[in-house]
N, C-alpha and C positions, 0 to 999 in steps of 0.2 A: 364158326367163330374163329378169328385169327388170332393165333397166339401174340402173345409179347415176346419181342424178339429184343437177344440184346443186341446192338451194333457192331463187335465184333467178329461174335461170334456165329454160329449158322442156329443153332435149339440152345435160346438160353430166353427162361421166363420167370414168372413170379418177384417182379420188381416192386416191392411194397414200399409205400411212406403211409404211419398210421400213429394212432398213440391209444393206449388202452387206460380204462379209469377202472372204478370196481365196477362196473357192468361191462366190462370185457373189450375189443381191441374192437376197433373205431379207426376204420382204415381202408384199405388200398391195393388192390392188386387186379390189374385196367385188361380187359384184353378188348381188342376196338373192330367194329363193323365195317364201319361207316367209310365214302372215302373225304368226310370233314376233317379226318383227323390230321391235324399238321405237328412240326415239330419246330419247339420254338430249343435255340441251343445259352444254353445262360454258363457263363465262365463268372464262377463263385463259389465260395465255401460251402460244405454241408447244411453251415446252421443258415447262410442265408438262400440257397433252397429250397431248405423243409419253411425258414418264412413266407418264401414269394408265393408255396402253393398253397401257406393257407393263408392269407393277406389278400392273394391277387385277385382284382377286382372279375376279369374272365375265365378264371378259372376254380371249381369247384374241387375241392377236395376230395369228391367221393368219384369223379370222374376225370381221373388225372395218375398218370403214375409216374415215377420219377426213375429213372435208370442211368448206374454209372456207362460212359461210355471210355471204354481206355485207351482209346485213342488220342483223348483228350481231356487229357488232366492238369489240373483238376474241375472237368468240364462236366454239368449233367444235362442231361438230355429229358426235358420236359415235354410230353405228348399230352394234347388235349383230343376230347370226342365232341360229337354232339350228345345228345342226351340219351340219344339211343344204345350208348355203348351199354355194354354189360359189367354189373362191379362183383365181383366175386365175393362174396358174404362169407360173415363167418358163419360156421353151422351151429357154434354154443355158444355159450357167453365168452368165452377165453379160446378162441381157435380160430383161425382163417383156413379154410382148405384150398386145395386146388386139383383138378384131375390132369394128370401128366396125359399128355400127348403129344409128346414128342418124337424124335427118334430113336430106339430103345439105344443103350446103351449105360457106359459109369458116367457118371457126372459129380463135380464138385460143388457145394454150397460154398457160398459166399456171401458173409453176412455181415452189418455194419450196424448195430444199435449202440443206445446209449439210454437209461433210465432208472438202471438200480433194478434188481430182481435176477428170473434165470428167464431165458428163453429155451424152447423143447423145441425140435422137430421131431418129426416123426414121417416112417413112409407105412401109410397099409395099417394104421393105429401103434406100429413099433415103433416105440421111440428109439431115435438114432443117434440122437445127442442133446442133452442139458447143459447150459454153462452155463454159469454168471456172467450179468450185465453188468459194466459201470455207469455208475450214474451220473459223473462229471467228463467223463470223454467218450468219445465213440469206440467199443468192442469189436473187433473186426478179428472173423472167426472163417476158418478156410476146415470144411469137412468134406471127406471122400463119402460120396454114395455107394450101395451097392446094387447093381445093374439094375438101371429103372425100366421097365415095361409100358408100355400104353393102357393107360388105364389106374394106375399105382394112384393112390389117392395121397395126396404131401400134406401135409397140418403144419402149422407154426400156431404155438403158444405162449404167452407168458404167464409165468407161476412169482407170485411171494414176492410181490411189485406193486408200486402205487402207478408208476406210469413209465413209457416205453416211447421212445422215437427208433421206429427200424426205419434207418438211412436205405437199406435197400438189401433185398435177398434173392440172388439170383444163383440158376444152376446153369453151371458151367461146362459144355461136355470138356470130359479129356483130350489130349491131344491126338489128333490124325490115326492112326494105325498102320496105313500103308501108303504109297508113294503113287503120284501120278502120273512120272514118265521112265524111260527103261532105266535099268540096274548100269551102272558105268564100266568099264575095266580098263587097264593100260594094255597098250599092245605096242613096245615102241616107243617112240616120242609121243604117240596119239593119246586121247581116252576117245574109245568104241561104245558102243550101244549093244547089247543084246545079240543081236543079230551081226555084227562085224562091222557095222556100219561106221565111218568116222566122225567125231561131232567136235562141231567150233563152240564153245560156250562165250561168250559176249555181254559184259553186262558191265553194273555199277558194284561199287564196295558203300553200305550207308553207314550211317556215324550215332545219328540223333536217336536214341532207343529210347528214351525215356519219351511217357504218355504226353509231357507237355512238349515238346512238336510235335507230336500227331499218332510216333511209334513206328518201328518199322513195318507194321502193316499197310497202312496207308500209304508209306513211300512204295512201295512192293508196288501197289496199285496203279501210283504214279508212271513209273518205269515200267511197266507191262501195258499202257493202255494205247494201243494202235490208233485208235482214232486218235489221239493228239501227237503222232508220228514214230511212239515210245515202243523198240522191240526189244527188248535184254529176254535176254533166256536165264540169266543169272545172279544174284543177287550176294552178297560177302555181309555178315552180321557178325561183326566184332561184339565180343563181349570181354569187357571191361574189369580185371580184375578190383580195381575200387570199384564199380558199382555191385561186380559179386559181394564185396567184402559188405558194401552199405546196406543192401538188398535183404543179402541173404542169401547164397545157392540156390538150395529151391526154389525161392519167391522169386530170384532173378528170373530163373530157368522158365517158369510157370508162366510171370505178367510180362516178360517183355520178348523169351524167344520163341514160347509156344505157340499166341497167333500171329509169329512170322512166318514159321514151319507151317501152320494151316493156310496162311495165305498162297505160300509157293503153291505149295499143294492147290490150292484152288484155282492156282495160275498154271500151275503146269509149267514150273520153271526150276531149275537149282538154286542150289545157296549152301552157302558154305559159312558155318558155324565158327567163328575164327577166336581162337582165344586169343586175348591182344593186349599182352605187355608192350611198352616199348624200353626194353631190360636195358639199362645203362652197367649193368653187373651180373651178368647171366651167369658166368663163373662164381660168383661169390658162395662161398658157405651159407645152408642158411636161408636162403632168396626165399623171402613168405612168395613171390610169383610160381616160386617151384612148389610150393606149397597148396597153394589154389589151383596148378593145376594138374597135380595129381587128382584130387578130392571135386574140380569142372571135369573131368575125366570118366572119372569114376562114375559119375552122376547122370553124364549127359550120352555118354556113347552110347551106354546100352538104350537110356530112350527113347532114341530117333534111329535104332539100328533097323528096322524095320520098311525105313521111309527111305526110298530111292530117290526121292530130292535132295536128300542132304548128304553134304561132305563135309567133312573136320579137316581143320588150320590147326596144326597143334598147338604153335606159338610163336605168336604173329614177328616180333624181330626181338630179337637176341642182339643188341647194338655193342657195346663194347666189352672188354676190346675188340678193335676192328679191324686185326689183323687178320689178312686172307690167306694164308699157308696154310698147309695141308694139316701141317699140327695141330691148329687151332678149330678147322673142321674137325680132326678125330676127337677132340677131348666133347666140344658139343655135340657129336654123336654120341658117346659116352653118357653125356648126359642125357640127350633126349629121346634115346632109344627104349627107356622104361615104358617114356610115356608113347611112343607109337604103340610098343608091345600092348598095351592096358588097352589102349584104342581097341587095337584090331582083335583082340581075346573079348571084347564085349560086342563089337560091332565089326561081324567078319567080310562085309560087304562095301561100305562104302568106302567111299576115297577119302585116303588121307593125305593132307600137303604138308611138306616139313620146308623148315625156312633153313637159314643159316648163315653164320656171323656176319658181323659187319652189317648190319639192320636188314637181316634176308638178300643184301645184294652180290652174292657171292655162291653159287651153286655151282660152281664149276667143278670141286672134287667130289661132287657125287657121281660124273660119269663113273671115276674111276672105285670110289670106297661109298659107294650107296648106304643107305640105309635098310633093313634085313626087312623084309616083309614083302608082301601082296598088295597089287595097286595103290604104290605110292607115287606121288608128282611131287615135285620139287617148285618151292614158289621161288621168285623172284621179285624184286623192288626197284623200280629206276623212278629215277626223278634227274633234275636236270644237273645236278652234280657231276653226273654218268654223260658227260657232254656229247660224248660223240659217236657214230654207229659203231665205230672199231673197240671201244669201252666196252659196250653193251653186248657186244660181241665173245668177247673177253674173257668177262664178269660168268657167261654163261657155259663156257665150254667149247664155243665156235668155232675154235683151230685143235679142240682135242676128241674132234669124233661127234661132239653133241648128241650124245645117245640116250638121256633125261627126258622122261617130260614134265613138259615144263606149266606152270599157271602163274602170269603175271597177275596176282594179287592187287597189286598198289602201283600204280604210275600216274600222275602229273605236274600240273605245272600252272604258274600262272604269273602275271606280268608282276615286276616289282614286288614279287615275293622275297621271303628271307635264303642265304646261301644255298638251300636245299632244294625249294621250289622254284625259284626262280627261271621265267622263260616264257616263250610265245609260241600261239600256234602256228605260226608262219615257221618260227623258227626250233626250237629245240622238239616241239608238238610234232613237225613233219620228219623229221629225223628218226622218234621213235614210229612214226606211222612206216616209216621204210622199213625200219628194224621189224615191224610186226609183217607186214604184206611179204617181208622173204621167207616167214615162219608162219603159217596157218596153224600148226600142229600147237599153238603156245596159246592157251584160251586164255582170259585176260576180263580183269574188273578193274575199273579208274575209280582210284581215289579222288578227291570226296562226294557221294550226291548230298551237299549239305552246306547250310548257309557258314557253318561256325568252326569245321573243321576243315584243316588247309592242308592243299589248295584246295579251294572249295568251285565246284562247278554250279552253285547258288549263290545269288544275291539276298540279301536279308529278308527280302520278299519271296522266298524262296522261289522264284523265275529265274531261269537259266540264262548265266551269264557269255555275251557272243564276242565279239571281236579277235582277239588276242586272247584274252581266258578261253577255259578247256570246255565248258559246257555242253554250248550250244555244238564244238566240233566232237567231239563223244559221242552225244547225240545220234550225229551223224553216220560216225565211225560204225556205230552197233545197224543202224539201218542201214546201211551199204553190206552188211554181212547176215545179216539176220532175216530183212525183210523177205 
């Protein structure tokens, strides 16, 4: 029998849609044989959902299971069988079981009801958690397992209810554990591999995290897929202090960067965790930015310290004031030196990039007053403001030794953009391509792969935009060095 799998993730099952009366739960949990089983994708609300599957003229209730996919929200994923499928019964009057056979490990419930009452899980007949349901909106309940086994028998019940719609219950493994390509280090201007080896990193910076375009998982997939010419080794995942703030920490940290970290990982690529203010008052007293990212710091180093795909952006640009003196780098060293320290005392391995004033485009006095630690890179920022190779040059230390390394984070451009982006690939696009081919040592992600954030190397349709926009020549750029 083949599990229910959820679309995300790799062992995620137990997707119910059911309703319980007093003769017990009347419901739903599909695992499919056959290969009739297709997947039809319906963009709709919960409640219209749970209608289509019991309304809909081809499809049976008892042979049907409904599953969030978070790629695509608020999108569910309806799979129908033939009749052969198997419906997982309940064993009593008030129980749905299911036997775990998955891959042992922790996993998270995730649960979405609504009907008034409590709902019980249990693993192995021990119940693991009781809550209260409401009965006017949907309960959405996120509980840590402990280490589930093959074999472990799961129950869902409900208690002290007239009736129940579970939206869907699904177990979710934890994130990754370990990494799927070498440990990094600085040696130099370079970052090295394990072995001494020197590595070019090449990629995009994505933008759109949230499930309704797609998530960065799915773009991950994009941008890695050879067959349609796509080679990035590397991926930049901004995370947004308002949507920490709206989200939540956690829940940010969980639904939108954890299956981007498993996708690297299953791509076998980097990425780099980027906190991303864009500070108009980095200085100021006070700054809720400085605030959030002590406490994304705190949270997120140690839980990816393990996984050699990932590298931490402390903070993505510190913009005004935008004076480049050496003063003004020492006082935001001053400042941001806490937070490397917090970093690397949680997570003693991976890289970390530190930016600096004047929206990260100003690295130049770290040759000389660096930052105190172990494999740090110094990012950079160009855009077409930085007109010319000798600017860009400048900006980075080019006539004082250039002894930094460097990761250009964020660079483009695109036609009849506003004062900052504005430019052509003919024209200020080949410029930086000269500034980057005299420097191999300067690994590098183009802003944006995305229809909404600019400049953007997507059209609304998200198809990659050619001529004079940046797209279609990035593209390029990454396959001429990658492939």
């Amino acid at each position: 029998m083949t599990n229910i799998q959820f679309p995300l993730k790799k062992v995620v099952f137990l997707s119910l849609i059911g309703a319980t009366t007093g003769l017990g739960l009347i419901g739903v949990a599909q695992a499919f044989e056959t290969p009739e089983a297709r997947d039809l994708t319906l963009p709709c609300t919960k409640d219209k959902a749970v209608n289509y599957l019991k309304n809909s003229e081809d499809t049976k209730l008892a042979s049907a299971k409904l599953s969030v996919d978070s790629t695509l929200s608020p999108t569910y994923t309806l799979a129908t069988a033939s009749s052969k499928s198997t419906q997982i019964k309940a064993q009593s009057k008030k129980k749905l079981s299911h036997t775990f056979d998955g891959q042992p490990g922790t996993y998270t419930f995730k649960v979405s009801a609504k009907g008034g009452g409590d709902l019980r899980l249990e693993i192995n007949g021990k119940r693991i958690v009781h809550r209260p349901i409401s009965n006017s909106q949907y309960t959405n309940l996120t509980i840590k397992t402990r280490p589930l086994q093959k074999g472990d028998k799961i129950g869902v019940s409900f208690v002290k209810g007239q009736a129940l719609i579970l939206n869907y219950l699904m177990l979710v493994p934890d994130a990754v554990s370990e990494g799927s390509v070498p440990w990094l280090r600085t040696e130099g201007r370079w970052l090295v591999n394990e072995k001494g080896q020197k590595v070019k990193l090449r990629g995009v910076s994505l933008c759109n995290y949230h499930q309704k375009y797609g998530g960065y998982a799915k773009r991950i997939s994009e941008v890695t897929a050879r067959q349609n010419g796509w080679y990035a080794n590397v991926v930049r995942l901004p995370a947004y202090p308002g949507a920490i703030k709206r989200h939540g920490l956690e829940n940010f940290v969980e639904t939108y960067l954890d299956p981007a970290i498993e996708k690297c990982v299953e791509k076998g690529i980097y990425c780099i965790i980027d906190y991303h203010p864009v500070d108009r008052d980095w200085d100021a007293p006070n700054n809720k930015n400085h605030i959030i990212a002590r406490e994304f710091w705190k949270h997120t180093a140690p839980k990816y310290q393990n996984i050699s795909n990932v590298m931490y952006e402390v903070y993505n640009e510190p913009c005004r004031p935008r004076e480049r003196s050496l003063q003004e780098w020492l006082k935001w060293r001053r400042l941001a030196q806490p937070w490397v320290d917090l970093i690397r005392a949680r997570a003693p391995n991976n890289i970390v990039i530190v930016g600096s004033p004047a929206c990260s485009s100003n690295p130049v006095h770290a040759n000389t007053h660096p930052f105190q630690g172990n494999n740090l890179v110094y990012t950079y920022h160009a855009y077409p403001t930085q007109r010319t190779l000798r600017m860009m040059e400048k900006h980075i230390g080019a006539y004082k030794g250039e002894r930094i390394p460097l990761f250009l984070t964020e660079f483009g451009w695109q036609p009849n953009g506003h004062h900052v982006h504005g430019g052509t690939t003919s024209g200020w696009g080949q410029t930086l391509k000269q500034f980057l081919e005299k420097r191999p040592y300067i690994n590098w992600t183009a802003w944006a792969y995305s229809p909404t954030c600019g400049p953007s190397m997507l059209d609304k349709n998200w198809h990659l935009k050619g001529g004079e926009h940046m797209g279609q020549a990035i593209k390029g750029w990454i396959a001429e060095e990658n492939k």
